[in-house]
N, C-alpha and C positions, 0 to 999 in steps of 0.2 A: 339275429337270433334273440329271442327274448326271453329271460332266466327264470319268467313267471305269468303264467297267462290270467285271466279274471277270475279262470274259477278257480286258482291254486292259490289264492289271497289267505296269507293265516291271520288270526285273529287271534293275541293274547287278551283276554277281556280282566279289567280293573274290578274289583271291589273296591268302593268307595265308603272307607270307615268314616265316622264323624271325627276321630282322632288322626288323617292323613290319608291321602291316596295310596293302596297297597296292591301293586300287580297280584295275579293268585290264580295265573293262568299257567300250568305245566309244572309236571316233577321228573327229577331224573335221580336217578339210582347208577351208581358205578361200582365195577367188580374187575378187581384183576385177577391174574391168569389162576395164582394159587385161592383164592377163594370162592372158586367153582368145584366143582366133583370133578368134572370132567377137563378143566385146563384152558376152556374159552376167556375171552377178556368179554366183559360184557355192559353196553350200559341203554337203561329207560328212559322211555322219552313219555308224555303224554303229554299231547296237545288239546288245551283244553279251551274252549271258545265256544261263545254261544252261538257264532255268526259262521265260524267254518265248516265246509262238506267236509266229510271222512272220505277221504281217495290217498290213489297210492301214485304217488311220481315216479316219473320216468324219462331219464334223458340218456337215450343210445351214444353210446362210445362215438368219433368223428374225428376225422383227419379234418382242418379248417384250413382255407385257401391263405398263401400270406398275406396281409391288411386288411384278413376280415374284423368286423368290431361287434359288440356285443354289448344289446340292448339290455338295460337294466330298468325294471320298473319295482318299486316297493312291494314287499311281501303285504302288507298290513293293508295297505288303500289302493295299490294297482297303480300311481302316479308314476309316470313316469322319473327318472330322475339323471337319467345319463348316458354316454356311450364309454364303453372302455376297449383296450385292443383283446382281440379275441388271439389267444396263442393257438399254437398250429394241433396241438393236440387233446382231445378232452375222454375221459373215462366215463364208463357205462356207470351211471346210476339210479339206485334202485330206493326211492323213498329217502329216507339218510343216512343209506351205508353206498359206499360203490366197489366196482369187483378189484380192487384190492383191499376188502377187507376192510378200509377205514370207516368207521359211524362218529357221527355229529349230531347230538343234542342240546336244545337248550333250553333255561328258563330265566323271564326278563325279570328284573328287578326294578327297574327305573332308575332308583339312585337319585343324585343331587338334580331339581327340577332345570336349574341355570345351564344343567350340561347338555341335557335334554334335545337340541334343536343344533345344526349345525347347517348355514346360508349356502348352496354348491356342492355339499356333499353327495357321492354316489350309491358309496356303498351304504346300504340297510343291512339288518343282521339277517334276515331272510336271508337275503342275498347273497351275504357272506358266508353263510352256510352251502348253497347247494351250489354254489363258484367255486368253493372249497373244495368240494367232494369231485366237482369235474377236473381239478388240477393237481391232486395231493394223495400220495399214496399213503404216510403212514401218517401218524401222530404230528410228530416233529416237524414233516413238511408241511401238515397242515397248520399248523400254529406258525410258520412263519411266513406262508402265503397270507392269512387272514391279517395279519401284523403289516404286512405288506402293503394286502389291496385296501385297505384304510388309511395308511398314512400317504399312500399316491393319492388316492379318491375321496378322502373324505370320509365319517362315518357318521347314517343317518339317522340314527338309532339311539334311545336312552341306554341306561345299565343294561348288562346282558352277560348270563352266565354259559358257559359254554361247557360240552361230555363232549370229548374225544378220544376216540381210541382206535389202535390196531390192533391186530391179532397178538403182540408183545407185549403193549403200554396202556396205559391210560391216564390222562390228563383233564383238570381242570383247568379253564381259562375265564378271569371275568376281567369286564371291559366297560368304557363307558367314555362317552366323547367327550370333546372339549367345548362345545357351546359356542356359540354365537362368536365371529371373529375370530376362531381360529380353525385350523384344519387336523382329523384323523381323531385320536382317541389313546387314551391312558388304560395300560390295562397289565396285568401278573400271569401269567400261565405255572402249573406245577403239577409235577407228575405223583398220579397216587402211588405211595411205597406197595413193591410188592408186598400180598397178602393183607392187605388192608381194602376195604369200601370207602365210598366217598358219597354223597347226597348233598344235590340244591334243589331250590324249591321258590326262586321265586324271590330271594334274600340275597345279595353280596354274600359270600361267605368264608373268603381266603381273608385272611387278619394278616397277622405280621409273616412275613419271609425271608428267609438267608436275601444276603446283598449280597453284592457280588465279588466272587470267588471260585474256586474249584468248581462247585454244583451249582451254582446263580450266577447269570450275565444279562444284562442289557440288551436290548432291543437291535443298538445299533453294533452287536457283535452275534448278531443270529449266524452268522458262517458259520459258527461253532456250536449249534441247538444238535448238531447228530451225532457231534460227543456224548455216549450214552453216561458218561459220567453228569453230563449235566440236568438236574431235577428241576432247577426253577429259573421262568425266563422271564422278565419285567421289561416294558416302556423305560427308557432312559431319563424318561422324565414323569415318570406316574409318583415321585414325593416333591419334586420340584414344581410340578405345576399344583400343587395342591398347596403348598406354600405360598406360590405367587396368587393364587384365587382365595386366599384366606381360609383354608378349609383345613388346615393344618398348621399348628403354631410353626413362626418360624424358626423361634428360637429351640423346638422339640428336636430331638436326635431322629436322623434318618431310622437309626436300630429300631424304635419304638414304632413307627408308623404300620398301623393297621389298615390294608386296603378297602374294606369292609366298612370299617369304623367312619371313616374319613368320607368315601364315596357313595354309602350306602348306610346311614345312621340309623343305627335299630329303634323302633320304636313300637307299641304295643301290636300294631297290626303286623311287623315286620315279623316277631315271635310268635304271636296266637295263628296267624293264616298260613305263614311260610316253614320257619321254623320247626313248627309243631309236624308239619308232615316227616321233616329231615329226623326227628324224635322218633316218631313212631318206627321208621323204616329201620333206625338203629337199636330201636328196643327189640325188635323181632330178633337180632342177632347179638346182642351180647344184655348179661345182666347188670350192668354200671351205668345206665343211662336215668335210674329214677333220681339222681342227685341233680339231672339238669331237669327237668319234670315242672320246676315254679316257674324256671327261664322259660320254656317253650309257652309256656302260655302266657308268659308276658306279665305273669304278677309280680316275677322276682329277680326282675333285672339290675344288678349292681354294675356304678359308672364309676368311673377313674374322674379327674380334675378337666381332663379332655373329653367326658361325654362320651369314652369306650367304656362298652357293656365288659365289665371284669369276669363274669363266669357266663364267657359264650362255648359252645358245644364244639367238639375239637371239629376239625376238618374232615378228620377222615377215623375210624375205629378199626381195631384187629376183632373181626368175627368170632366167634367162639365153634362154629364150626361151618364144612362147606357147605354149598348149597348148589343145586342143579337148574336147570332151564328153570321148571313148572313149575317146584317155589319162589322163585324170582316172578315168575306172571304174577304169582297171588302178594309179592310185595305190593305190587301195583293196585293190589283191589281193600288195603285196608280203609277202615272209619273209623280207628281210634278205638276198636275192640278191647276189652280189657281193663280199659280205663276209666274214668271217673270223666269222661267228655264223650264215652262210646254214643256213638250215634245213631245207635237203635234203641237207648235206653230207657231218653229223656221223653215227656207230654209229646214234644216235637214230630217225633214218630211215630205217632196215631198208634190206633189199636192194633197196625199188623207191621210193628218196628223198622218202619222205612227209615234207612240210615243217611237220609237224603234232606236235605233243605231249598224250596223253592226263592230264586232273591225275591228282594234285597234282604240281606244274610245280617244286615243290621237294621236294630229297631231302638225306638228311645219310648219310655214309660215313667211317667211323671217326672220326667226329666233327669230318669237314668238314664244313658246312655247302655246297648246289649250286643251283642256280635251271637251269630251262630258258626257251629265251626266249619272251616276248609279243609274237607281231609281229602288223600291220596285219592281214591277212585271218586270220580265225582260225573253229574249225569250229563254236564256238556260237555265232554271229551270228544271230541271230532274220529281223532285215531290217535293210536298208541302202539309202540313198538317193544320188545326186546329182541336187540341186537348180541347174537356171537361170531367172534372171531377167532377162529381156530388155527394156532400156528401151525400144528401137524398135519395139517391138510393145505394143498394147491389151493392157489386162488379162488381158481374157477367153481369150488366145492365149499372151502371154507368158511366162506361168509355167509349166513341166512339173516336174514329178517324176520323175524316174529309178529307176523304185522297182525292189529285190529281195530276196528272203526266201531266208535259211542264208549260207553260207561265201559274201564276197564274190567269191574266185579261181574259184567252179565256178557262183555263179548267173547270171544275164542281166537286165543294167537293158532295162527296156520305160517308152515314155512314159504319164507319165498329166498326163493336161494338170489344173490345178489351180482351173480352172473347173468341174469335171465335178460330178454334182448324185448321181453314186455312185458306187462301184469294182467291179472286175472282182469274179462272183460265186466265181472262185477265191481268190481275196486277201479277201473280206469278213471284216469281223469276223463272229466267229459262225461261220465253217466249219470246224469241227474246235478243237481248242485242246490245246495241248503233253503231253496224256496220252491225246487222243482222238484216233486215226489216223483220217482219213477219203482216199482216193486222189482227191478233188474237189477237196484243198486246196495251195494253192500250194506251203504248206511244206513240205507231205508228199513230196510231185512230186518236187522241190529234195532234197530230205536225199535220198531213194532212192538218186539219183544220186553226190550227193558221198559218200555212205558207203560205197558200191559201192565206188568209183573208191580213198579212201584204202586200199582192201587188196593195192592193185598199184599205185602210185601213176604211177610214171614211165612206166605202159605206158597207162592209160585216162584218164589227167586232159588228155594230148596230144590226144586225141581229144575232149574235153568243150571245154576253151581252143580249137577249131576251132570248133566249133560255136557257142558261146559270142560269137564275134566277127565269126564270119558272122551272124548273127541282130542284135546289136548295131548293124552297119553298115547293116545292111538295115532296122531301128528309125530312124534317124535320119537316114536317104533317106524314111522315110515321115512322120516327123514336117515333113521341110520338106516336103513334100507337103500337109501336112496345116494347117500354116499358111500355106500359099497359096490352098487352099482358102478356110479360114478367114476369112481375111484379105478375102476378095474373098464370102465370104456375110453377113461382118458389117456391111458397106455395105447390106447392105438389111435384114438382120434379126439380132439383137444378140441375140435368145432362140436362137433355131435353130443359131446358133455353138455358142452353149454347148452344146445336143444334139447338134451333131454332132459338137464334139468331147469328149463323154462316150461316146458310142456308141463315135467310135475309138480312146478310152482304153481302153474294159474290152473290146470284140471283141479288141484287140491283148494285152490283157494275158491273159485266159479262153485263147485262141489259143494263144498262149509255153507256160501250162497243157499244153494238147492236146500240145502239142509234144514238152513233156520227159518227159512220161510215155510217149510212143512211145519217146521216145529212150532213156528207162533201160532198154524192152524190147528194143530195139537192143542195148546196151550189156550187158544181160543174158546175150542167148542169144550173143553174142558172145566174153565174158569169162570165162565161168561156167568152175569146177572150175577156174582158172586155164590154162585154153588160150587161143588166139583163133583163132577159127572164122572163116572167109572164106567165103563164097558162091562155087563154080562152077559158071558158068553151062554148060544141060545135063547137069549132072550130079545124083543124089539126095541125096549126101552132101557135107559141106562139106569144104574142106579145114582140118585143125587143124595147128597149129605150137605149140610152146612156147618161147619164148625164153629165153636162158643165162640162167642166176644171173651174179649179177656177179662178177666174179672176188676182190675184196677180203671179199665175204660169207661164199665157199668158202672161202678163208683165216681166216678167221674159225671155222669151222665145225671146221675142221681143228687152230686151234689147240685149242680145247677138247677134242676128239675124240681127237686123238694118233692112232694106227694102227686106230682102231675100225673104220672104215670103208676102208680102205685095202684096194685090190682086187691079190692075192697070184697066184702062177700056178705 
């Protein structure tokens, strides 16, 4: 069995600042159970690459024969890398949740470049991720499977932050190998406190942590991770080997050691590209966050004698109030609205405030050095999810998937319940793939649209964001539809759930398909040559209108122009 075929290859793609290399591919958003409306545990994922298809994975539950093995090839380049034993039982899953309710997100960091590369390692963090989900029913067991199958195998992967959660918990974990000459990886797991949010983005971002005690233990006493007493689990050796590699004085107090600091040194791009999204997403819910506002952008980072940023943004914040599925989607579609780096504001955004920037996202001008920003929705997103886990509900019911393919801000989360035995035949893997246009495939549908719309931005994206939230609301009227069905057919048959709610996974998701390809035709014959064409009714011909240019454009246009165009009498 192989954990990842060619076209399931993810790709976190780099921004390369002139100040350092800065991964800047994926964000995740994490919620526990009390900071929903409704009591889900919930957390975002967007995968964001220039090189990955948008598709929806899928690996059927399986009994496996004894001394079967299990092929492992790299998420990122398809290379092969190893065998490992395949254990006798593996769980249905559905993209990066499986039917127990657990989801797995992540975003890379990179971290120290020396750690980067490990000689005979197996496991990649791809890998480790949807390994994970086929062996680990909640949280806990998953952080100590992944703890596991790296320190047996190897770990082939730079920095890497990890969202997991169950329908109870939710936990951050970040990680990062030991380089060259040695084996597995150093890495902090901690559980977010109920009613608080958590956000990475691309940054290390666990600093210091309890040692061990009551609620913190070592790696090599994970027996005891299902003690729900215990919040924070660390590598036995994640300050010791940072001392033996010179990356933390030796003579510093364990107490003081910051895992962030040490394995992931912030630095201008680590704040402006990464950071600044984790800002934003926590401005949307509480009003204490403009104090860290100079830090996120990397003008106002204050260092300790050790080169730790002194006023870094906590880990995790208490909401100020809750929040439901469908504002959590629109976390995922900010640009820095509201702010003084809003990205429909600046020249940048032409005359119809596209809040979009095509790379390279840095430029240098008489030898200033300039960044454009990286915010949350952004237009290589492959696919994107949000994940709930509902304790109050069975298995089989609980878990959905919020899945959608391209630019978070213009696509449509549709449910896909995470019991389902396959996915919608638009979304399958295998239909089309990121050099192969096919008009069957979800992602194809999706980009049509968003790419249309970035050429007039402010005039057809208004009309995309209607549609967009009409469909959405009308998703998750049919999803509680659909587990009350559910709910009331699993009292007598527990297999027939699951069918029927596969059947109303992929009809709704195939459906949303049909949808947005009428609707780019819509959008099409309405937009086209830059007019907008209206239908009158009775009449042959439509009516067309053009709307002004914006007046600061025309001014614009003019200063360059001088009297070229100036109309004389």
């Amino acid at each position: 069995m192989s954990i990842m075929n060619s076209k399931t290859r993810f790709y976190c793609t780099l921004l390369f600042l002139a100040i350092g290399a800065r991964a800047i591919g994926c964000t995740n958003f994490l919620f526990t159970k009390t900071t929903t409306k409704d009591g889900s545990t919930v957390v975002t994922y967007a995968a964001d690459s220039h090189r990955l298809f948008g598709e929806l994975y899928h690996w059927p539950a399986t009994d496996w024969p004894e001394g079967s093995t299990l092929d492992v090839y790299e998420w990122d380049t398809g290379e092969y890398l190893g065998k490992i034993p395949q254990v006798s039982h593996t769980y249905n899953v559905v993209g990066n949740m499986n039917e127990h309710q657990l989801a797995i997100g992540e975003t890379t960091y990179g971290g120290r470049k020396e750690l980067h590369t490990q000689a005979g390692a197996i496991i990649d963090y791809g890998s480790l991720i949807y390994i994970t989900l086929q062996r680990a029913k909640t949280a806990r067991e998953a952080i100590a499977t992944m703890a596991d199958l790296v320190e047996k195998y190897g770990y082939a992967s730079s920095g890497e932050s990890f969202s997991i959660s169950d329908p109870n918990e939710v936990w951050i974990m970040e990680m990062i190998g030991k380089g060259e000459g040695e084996k597995g990886a150093v890495w902090v797991a901690r559980m977010i406190p109920e009613g608080f949010v958590c956000a990475h983005a691309n940054h290390a971002r666990i600093t210091t942590f309890p040692l061990e005690g009551e609620t913190s233990i070592t790696s090599d006493k994970l027996a005891t991770i299902y003690n729900k007493r215990v919040t924070t689990v660390y590598a036995k050796d994640v300050i010791s080997f940072a001392k033996q590699k010179g990356l933390y004085p030796s003579e510093a107090t364990n107490k003081e050691f910051s895992f962030s600091d040490t394995y992931d040194p912030l630095d201008f791009g680590g704040a402006r590209s990464c950071e600044l999204r984790v800002w934003a997403f926590f401005n949307q819910l509480t009003p204490d966050m403009a104090q860290y506002w100079e830090y996120a952008k990397g003008t106002g980072v204050e260092r300790d004698e050790k080169g730790y940023a002194l006023n870094r943004m906590p880990l995790w914040i208490k909401p100020d109030r809750k929040v439901d599925v469908l504002e959590i989607m629109d976390f995922m579609r900010n640009h820095l609205e509201g702010t003084d780096l809003d990205m429909s504001k600046d020249p940048g955004a032409g005359p119809y405030k596209c809040p979009y920037r095509w790379r390279p996202m840095h430029y240098t001008v008489d030898g200033t050095e300039y960044v454009m920003e990286r915010t949350t929705a952004t237009q290589q997103t492959a696919f994107s999810f949000v994940s709930q886990s509902r304790s109050w509900l069975p298995n089989e019911i609980g878990g959905i998937l919020w899945f959608g393919v391209d630019d978070a801000a213009s696509t449509v989360y549709f449910p896909m319940y995470t019991c389902s035995t396959r996915t919608p035949k638009s979304f399958a893997v295998g239909n089309g793939s990121i050099m192969s246009f096919t008009n069957n495939a979800a992602f194809w549908v999706f980009n049509q649209v968003t790419n249309f719309a970035y050429s007039r931005y402010s005039i057809i994206h208004p009309e995309i964001r209607g549609k967009q939230k009409d469909l959405e609301t009308k998703y998750l009227e049919y999803a509680q539809v659909a587990d009350a069905a559910a709910t009331t057919l699993r009292n007598k048959d527990k297999t027939l759930t699951v069918e029927y709610l596969t059947d109303f996974s992929c009809n709704t998701g195939d459906q949303l398909t049909d949808t947005w390809r009428d609707f780019y035709g819509h959008l099409f014959t309405k937009y086209m040559d830059g007019n907008v064409r209206t239908v009158v009714e009775g009449k042959k011909y439509p009516k067309v209108t053009n709307p002004p240019h914006p007046e600061e454009y025309l001014r614009s246009i003019i200063n360059y122009m001088g009297d070229k165009q100036k109309v004389t009498k």
